[in-house]
C-alpha positions as CSV (number, residue, x, y, z in Angstrom):
1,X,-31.4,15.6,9.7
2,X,-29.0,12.9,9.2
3,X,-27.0,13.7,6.4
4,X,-24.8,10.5,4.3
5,X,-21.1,10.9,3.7
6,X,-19.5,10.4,1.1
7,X,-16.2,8.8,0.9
8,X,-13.6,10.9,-1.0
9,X,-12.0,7.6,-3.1
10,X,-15.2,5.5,-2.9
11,X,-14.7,1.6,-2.8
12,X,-17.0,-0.8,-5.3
13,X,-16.9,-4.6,-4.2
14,X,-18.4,-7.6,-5.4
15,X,-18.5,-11.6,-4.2
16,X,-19.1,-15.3,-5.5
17,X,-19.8,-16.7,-2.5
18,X,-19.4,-20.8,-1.7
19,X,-17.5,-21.6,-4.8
20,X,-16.5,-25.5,-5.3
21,X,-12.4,-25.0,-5.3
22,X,-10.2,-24.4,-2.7
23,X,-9.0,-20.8,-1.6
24,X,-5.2,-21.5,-2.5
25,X,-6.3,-22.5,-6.1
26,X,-8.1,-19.4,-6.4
27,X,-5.5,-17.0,-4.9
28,X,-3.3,-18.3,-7.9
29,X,-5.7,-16.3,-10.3
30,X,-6.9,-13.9,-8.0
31,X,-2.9,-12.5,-7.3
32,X,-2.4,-12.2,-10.9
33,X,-4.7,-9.3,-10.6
34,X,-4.1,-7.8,-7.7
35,X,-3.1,-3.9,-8.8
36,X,-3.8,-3.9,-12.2
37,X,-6.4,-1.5,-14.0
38,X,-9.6,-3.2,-14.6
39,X,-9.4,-3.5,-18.2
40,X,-5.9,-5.4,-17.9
41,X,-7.0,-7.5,-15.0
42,X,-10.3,-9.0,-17.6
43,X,-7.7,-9.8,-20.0
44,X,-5.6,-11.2,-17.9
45,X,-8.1,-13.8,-16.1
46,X,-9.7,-14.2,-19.9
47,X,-6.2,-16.1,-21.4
48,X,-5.7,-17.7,-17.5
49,X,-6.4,-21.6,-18.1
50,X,-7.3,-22.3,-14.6
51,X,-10.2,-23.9,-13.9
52,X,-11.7,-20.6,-11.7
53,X,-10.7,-18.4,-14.2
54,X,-14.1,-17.6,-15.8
55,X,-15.8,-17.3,-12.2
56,X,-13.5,-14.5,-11.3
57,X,-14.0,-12.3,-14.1
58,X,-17.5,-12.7,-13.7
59,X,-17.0,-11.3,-10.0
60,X,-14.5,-8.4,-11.3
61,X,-17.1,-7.7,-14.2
62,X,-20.0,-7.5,-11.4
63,X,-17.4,-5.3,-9.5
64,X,-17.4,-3.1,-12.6
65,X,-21.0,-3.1,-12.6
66,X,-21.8,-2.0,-9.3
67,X,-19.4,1.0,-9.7
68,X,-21.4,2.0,-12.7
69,X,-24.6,1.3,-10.8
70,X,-23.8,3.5,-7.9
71,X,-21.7,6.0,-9.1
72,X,-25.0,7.0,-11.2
73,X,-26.9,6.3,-7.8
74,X,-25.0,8.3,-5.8
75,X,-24.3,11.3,-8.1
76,X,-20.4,10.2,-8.5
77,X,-18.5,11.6,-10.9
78,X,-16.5,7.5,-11.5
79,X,-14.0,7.4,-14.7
80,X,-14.3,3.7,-15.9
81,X,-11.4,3.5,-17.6
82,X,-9.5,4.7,-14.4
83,X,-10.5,1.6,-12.2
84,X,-8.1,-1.0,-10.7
85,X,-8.5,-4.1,-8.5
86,X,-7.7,-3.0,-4.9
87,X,-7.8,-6.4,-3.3
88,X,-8.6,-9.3,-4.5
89,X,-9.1,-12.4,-1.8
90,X,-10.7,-15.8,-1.6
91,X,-11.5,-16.6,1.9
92,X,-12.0,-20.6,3.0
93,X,-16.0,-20.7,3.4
94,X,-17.4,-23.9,5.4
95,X,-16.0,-27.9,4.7
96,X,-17.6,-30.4,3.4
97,X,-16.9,-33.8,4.9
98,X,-16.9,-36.7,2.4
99,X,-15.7,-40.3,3.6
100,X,-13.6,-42.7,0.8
101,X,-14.0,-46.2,1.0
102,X,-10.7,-47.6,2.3
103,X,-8.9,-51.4,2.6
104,X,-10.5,-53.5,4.8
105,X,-13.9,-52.4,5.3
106,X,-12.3,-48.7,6.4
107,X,-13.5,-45.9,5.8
108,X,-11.0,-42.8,5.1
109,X,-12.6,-38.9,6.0
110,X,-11.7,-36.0,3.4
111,X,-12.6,-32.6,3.3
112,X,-13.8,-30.4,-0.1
113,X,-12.6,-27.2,0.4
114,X,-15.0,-23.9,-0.5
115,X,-14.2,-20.4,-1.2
116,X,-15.5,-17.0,-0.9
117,X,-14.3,-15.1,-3.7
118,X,-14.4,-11.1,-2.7
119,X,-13.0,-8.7,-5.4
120,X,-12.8,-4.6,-4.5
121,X,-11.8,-2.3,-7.1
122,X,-11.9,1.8,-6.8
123,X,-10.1,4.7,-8.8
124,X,-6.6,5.6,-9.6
125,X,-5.8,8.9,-8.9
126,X,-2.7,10.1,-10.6
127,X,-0.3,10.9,-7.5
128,X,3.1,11.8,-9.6
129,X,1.0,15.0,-10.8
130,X,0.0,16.1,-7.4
131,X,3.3,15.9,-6.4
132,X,4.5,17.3,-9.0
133,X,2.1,20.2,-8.7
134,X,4.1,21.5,-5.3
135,X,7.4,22.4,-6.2
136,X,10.3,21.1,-3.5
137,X,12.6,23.4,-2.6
138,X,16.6,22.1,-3.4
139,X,17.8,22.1,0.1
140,X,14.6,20.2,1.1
141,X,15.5,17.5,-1.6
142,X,19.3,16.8,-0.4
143,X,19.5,14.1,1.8
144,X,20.0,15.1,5.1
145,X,22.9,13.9,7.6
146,X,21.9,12.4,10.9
147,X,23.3,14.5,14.0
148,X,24.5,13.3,17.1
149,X,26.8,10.2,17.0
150,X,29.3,9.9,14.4
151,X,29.1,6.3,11.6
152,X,30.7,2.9,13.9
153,X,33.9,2.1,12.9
154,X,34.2,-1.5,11.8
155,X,36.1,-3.5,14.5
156,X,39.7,-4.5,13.2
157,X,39.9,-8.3,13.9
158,X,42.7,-9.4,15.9
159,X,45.6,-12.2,14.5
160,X,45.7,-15.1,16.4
161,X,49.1,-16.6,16.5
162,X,49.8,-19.9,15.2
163,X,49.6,-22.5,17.3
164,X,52.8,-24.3,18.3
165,X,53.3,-27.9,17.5
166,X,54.1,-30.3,19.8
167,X,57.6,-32.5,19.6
168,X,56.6,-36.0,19.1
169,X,59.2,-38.8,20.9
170,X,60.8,-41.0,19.1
């Protein structure tokens, strides 16, 4: 009997796969988001006027969507409101070669550039109150002093003497 594991902080991802602009134009928009609760991140790339802007909300709302879809799936217990954009990356997908006319009867080769847009979001768990669930003991807290060799003592500079001039003849 196999039996399917389920990950403690479970992962919800979505793509746009082979999308006409390059991957630096779309990191601009795409590290704008990077840590920021879900709800931030589709205002955020709403009031963006970059050209890729509208593609990668549609990608983070899909994200959303797919958390919805498989936390009900699954049996999850997901809080919507508590999801933020892990990673956000455009990989470079495949080239397309294109040739300009050039001077002279040339022909000059350029390349269009295509990315893969991959956005993965999961839940924030509030840390500060686990931590602040365990008390720390005070002596615990204080920083403590390395053992063993004592703090280098800055080494004093030597003065040169100044130099002696030599007598010109006359």
């Amino acid at each position: 009997m196999h039996k399917t594991v389920v990950p403690k902080h479970p992962e919800f991802r979505a793509e746009a796969k082979f999308q006409r602009t390059s991957p630096q134009k779309a990191k601009l928009v795409l590290d704008m988001i990077k840590g920021l609760r879900v709800e931030a991140a589709i205002n955020t790339v709403a009031f963006t006027q970059k050209r890729i802007a509208p593609i990668v909300e549609k990608v983070l709302r899909s994200a959303v969507a797919n958390a919805i879809n498989l936390s009900e799936e699954r049996g999850l217990d997901i809080d919507v409101d508590q999801l933020y954009v892990k990673t956000a990356v455009a990989n470079e997908g495949p080239r397309m070669k294109r040739i300009r006319p050039a001077p002279m009867g040339r022909a000059f080769r350029y390349q269009r550039r295509i990315a893969h847009i991959i956005i993965t979001i999961a839940e924030k768990h509030p840390a500060a109150a686990e931590v602040a669930a365990v008390p720390e003991p005070a002596a615990a807290a204080a920083p403590k002093k390395t053992a063993g060799k004592p703090a280098a003592k800055k080494a004093v500079a030597k003065k040169k003497a100044p130099a002696k001039k030599k007598a010109v003849a006359k």
